[in-house]
Residue, then its C-alpha position, 0 to 999 in steps of 0.5 A: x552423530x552430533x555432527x550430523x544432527x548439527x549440520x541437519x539443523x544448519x541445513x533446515x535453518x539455512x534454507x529457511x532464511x533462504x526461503x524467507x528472503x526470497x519471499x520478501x523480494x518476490x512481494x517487493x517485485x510484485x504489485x499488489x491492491x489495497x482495499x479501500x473502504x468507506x464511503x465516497x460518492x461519486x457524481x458519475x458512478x461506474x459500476x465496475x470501476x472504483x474512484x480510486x485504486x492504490x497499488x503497492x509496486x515495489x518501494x513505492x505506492x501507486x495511486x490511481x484516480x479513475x475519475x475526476x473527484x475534485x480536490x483530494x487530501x491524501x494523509x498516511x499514518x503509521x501505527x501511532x496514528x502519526x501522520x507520516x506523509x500528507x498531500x493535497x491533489x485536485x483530481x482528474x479522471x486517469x490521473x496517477x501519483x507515486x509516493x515513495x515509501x523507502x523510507x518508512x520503517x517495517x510496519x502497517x500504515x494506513x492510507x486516507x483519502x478525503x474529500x470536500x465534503x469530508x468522505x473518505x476511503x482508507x486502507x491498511x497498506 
């Protein structure tokens, strides 16, 4: 009776971890938005579409610029409040960057856009 209670327990723990490591490389294949808030003006607004949209695809972030907004400053910070990766990027309307984040330990950060006149947009990736 041990025995089988043993290898009910084995197979419940079993599919669990199996399950649990599909789901992590189901959401690294996937693409996913972060939401982005705060307060960015926009000289020539579109109603539907953002300034600027960042993406989660795989082990690395897409950031993609919907306008031309000047000089950004993007900066992501770990949980500490580090800041773990900074660039500058003078904007044009259908512009794409890609930031590799293989490297960056389990956890949440969070991604800030600022522009020259100090507005901002961030996100928890």
């Amino acid at each position: 009776m041990k025995k089988i209670h043993l290898l009910l327990l084995l197979l419940c723990f079993g599919s669990t971890l199996i399950m649990g490591e599909t789901i992590v490389n189901t959401s690294l294949d996937s693409e996913s938005e972060i939401d982005l808030k705060g307060d960015f003006q926009v000289e020539k607004q579109r109603s539907l579409i953002k300034p600027i949209q960042v993406f989660i695809t795989g082990q690395s972030i897409e950031v993609d610029f919907n306008d031309a907004l000047g000089i950004i400053a993007i900066s992501i910070y770990d949980e500490a409040g580090n800041a773990v990766y900074q660039q500058s990027v003078n904007t044009y309307a259908g512009q794409q960057i890609f930031i590799d984040i293989a490297s960056f330990n389990l956890g949440k950060y969070t991604i800030e856009f600022v522009n020259a006149r100090n507005e901002y947009l961030s996100g928890v990736i």
